[in-house]
PAFI-834676 format. One record per residue (C-alpha): chain; residue in one letter; residue number from 1; x, y, z. Coordinates in nm, 4 decimals. Example, Ala and Ser with C-alpha at 12.3 -4.5 7.8 and 13.67 -1.06 7.14 Angstrom:
A/A/1/1.2300/-0.4500/0.7800
A/S/2/1.3670/-0.1060/0.7140
This chain:
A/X/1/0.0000/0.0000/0.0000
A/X/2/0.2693/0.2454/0.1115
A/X/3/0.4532/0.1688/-0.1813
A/X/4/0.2007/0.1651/-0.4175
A/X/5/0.0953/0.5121/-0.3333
A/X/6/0.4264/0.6829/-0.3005
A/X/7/0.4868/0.5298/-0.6529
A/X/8/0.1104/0.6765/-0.7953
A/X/9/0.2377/1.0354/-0.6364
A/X/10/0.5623/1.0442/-0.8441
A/X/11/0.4450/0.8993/-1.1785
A/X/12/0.1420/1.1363/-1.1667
A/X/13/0.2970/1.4197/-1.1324
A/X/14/0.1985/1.5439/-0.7934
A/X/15/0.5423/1.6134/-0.6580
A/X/16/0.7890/1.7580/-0.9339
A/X/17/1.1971/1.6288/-0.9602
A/X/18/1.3919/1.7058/-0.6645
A/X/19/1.1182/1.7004/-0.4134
A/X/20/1.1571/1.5954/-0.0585
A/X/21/0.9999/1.2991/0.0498
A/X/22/0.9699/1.3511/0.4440
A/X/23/0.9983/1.0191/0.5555
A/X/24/0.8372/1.1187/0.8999
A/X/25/0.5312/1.2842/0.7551
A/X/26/0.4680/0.9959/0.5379
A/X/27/0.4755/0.7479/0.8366
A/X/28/0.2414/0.9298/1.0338
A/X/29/-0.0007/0.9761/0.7562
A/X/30/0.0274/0.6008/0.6587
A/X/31/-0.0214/0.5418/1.0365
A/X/32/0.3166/0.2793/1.0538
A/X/33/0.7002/0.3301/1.2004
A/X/34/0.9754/0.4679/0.9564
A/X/35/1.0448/0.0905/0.8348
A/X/36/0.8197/0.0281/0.6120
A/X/37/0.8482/0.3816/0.4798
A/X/38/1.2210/0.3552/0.4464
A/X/39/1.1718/0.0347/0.2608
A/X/40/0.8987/0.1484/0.0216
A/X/41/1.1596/0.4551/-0.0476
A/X/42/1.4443/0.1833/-0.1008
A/X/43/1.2473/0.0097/-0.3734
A/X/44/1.1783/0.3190/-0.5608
A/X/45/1.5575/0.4080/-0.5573
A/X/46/1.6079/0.0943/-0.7095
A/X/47/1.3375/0.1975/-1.0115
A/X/48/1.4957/0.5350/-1.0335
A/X/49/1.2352/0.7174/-0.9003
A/X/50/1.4204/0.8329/-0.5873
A/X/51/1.7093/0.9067/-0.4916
A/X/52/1.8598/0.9131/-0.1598
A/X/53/2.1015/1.2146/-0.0459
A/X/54/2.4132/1.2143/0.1632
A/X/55/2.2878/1.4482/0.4017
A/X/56/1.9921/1.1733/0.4505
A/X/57/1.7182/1.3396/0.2918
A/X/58/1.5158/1.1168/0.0006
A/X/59/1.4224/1.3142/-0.2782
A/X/60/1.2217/1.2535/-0.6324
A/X/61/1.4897/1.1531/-0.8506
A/X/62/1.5626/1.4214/-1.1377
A/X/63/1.7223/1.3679/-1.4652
A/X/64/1.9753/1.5465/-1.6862
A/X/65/1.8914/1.6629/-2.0567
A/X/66/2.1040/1.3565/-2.1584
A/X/67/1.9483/1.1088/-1.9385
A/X/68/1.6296/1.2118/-2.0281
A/X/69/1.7342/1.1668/-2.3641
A/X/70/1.8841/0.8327/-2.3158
A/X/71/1.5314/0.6678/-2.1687
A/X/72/1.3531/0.8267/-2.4590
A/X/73/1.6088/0.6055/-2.7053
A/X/74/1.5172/0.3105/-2.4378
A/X/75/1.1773/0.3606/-2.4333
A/X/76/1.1937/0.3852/-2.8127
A/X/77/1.3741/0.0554/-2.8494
A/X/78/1.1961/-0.1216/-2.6539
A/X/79/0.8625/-0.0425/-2.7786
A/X/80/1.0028/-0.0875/-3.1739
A/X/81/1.0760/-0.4331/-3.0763
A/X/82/0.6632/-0.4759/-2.9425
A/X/83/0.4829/-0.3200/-3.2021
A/X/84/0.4903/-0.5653/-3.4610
A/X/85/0.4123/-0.8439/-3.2988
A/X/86/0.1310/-0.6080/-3.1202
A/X/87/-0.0294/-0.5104/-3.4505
A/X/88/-0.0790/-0.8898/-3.5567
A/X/89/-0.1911/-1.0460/-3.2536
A/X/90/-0.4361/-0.7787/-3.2147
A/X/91/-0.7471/-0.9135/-3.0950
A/X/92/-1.0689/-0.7078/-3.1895
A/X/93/-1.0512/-0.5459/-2.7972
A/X/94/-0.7472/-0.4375/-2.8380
A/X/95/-0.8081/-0.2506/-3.1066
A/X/96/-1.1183/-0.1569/-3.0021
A/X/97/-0.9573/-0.0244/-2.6339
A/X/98/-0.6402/0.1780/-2.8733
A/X/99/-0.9661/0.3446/-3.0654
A/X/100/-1.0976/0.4317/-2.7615
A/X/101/-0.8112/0.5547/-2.6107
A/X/102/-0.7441/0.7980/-2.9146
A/X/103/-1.0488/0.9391/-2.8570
A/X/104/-0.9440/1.0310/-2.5327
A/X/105/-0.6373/1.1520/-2.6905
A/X/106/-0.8121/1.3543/-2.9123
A/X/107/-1.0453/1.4886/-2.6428
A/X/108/-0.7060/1.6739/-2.4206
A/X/109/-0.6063/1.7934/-2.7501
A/X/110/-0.9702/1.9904/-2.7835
A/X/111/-0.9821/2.0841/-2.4245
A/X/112/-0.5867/2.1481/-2.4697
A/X/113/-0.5823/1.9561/-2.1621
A/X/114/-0.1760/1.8823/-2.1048
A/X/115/-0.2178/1.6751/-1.7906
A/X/116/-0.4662/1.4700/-1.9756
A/X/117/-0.2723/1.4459/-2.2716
A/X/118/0.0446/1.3743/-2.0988
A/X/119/-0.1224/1.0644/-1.9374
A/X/120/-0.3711/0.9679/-2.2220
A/X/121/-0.0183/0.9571/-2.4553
A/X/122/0.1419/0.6836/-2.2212
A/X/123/-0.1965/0.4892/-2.2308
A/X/124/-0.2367/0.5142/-2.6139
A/X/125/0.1437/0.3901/-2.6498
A/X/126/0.0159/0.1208/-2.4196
A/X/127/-0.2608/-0.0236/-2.5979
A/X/128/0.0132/-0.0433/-2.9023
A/X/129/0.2033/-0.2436/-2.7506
A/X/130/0.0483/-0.4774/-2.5025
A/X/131/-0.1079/-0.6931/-2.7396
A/X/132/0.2478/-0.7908/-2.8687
A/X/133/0.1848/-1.0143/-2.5343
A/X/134/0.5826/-0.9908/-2.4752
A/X/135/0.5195/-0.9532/-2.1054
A/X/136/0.9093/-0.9110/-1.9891
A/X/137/0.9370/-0.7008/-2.2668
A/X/138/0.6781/-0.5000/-2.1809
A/X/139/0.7552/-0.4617/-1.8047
A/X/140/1.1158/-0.3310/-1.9139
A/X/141/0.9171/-0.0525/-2.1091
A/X/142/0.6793/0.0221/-1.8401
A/X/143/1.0055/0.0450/-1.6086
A/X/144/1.1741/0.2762/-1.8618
A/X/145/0.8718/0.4906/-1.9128
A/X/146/0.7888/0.5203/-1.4895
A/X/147/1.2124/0.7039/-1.4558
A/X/148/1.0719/0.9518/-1.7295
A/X/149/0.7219/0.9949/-1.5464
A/X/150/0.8432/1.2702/-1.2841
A/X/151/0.9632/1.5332/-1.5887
A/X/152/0.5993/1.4737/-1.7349
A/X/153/0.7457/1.6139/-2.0623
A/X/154/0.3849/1.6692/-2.2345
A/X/155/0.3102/1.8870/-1.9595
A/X/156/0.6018/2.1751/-2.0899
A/X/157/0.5530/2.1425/-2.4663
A/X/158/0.3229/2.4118/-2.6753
A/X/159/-0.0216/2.2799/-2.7905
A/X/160/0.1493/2.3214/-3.1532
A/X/161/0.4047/2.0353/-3.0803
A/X/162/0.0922/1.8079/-2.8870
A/X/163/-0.0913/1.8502/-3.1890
A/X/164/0.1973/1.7667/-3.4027
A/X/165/0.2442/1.4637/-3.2049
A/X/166/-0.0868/1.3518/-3.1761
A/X/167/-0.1144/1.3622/-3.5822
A/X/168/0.1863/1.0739/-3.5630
A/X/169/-0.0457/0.8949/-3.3313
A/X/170/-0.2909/0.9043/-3.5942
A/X/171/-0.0816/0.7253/-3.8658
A/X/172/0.0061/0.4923/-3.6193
A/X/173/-0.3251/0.3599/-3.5338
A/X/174/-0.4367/0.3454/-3.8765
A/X/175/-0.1029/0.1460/-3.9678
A/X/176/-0.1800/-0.0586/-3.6885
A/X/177/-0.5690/-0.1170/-3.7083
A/X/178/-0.4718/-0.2173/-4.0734
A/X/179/-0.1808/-0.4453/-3.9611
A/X/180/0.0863/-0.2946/-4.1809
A/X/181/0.3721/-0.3730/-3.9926
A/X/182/0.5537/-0.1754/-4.2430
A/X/183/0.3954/0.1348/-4.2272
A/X/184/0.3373/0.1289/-3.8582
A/X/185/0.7170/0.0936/-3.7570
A/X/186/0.7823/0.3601/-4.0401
A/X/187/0.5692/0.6144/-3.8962
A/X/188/0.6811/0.5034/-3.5258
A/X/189/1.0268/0.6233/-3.6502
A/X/190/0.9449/0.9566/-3.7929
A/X/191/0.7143/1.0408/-3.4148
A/X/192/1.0097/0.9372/-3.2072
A/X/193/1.2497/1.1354/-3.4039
A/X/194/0.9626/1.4296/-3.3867
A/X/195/0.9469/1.3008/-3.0043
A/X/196/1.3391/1.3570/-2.9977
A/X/197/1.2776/1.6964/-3.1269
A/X/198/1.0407/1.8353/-2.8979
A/X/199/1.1829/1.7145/-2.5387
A/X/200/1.5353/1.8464/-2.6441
A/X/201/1.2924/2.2089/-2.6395
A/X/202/1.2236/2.1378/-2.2558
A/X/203/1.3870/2.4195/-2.0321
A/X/204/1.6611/2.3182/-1.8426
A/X/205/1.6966/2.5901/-1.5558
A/X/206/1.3799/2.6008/-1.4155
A/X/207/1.4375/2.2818/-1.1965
A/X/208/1.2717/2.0074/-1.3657
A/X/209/1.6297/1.9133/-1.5379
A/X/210/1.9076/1.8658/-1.3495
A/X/211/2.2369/2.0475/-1.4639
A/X/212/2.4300/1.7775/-1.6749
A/X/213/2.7454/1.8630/-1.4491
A/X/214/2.5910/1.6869/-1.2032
A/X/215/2.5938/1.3565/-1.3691
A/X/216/2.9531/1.4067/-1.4710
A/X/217/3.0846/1.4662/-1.1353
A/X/218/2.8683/1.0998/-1.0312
């Protein structure tokens, strides 16, 4: 439970890179001792969602520019290597639940909703590749996508580049609703390069970036 929830905080959102996580307050609002805190907090080090500070303090992990851009090739990779087994073992709900998911999509691009869209993109990537039924696969790629969750990169884009984006997402599901592995891994390669794009746009001195010296000196 502790877990659970400390993990739903960070990969929403709620508490940005760099955060504090007092390890006190969460104890007394989860009603336990430190321990189980302290080992909740040790797990998500291990998933590079927190880190843990010499001075003691445990903190939301934050990223450099580059390490950003390194999960992004990851998460790339990984899902490349899903999608076309995904788009011919496609059962009729999975496409059905992608479709619907688009919609949703579509919806936070109308409301230019960029919470929604931010979350509604990781779903819609999702649905493309679970049906590929590559289960450690796929728990690799969920792992990789949960150390990028705390930047929430759709968040800081422009509506123009969402939109943008979404229009790949477009050409995807049609490639994949048609099963043309071809076509679908064709336009997946021109939205991750677009993806590649965009995030290297994301400000890196407002605190949600860490400065890259900081990884050097590690």
């Amino acid at each position: 439970m502790i877990l659970g929830e400390l993990r739903r905080v960070i990969l929403d959102g709620a508490v940005p890179p760099c955060t504090v996580i007092p390890l006190r307050e969460v104890a007394v609002l989860f009603g336990v001792s430190h321990i189980p805190v302290r080992e909740a907090l040790k797990t998500l080090i291990g998933e590079g969602l927190v880190t843990h500070e010499p001075h003691g303090d445990y903190v939301v992990a934050q990223l450099t520019a580059a390490e950003l851009r390194e999960m992004y090739i990851v998460r790339e990779t990984l899902e490349n290597a899903a999608l076309a087994a995904a788009a011919i073992n496609a059962s009729a709900a999975d496409r059905a639940d992608l479709i619907a998911v688009n919609a949703l999509l579509e919806q936070a691009i109308r409301d230019d909703d960029p919470v929604a869209y931010h979350r509604r993109s990781r779903d819609f990537h999702a649905a493309l590749t679970r049906p590929s039924r590559l289960f450690r696969l796929l728990h690799m790629l969920e792992s990789a996508w949960n150390v990028t969750e705390p930047v929430q990169s759709m968040v800081h884009i422009g509506r123009g580049d969402r939109v943008r984006l979404h229009t790949d997402h477009a050409l995807m599901m049609d490639a994949f609703l048609a099963r043309d592995v071809d076509r679908l891994l064709l336009t997946a390669e021109r939205h991750h390069r677009r993806l590649e794009s965009v995030i290297a746009t994301l400000p890196t001195d407002t605190g949600l970036l860490a400065p890259e010296d900081i990884s050097a000196a590690q």
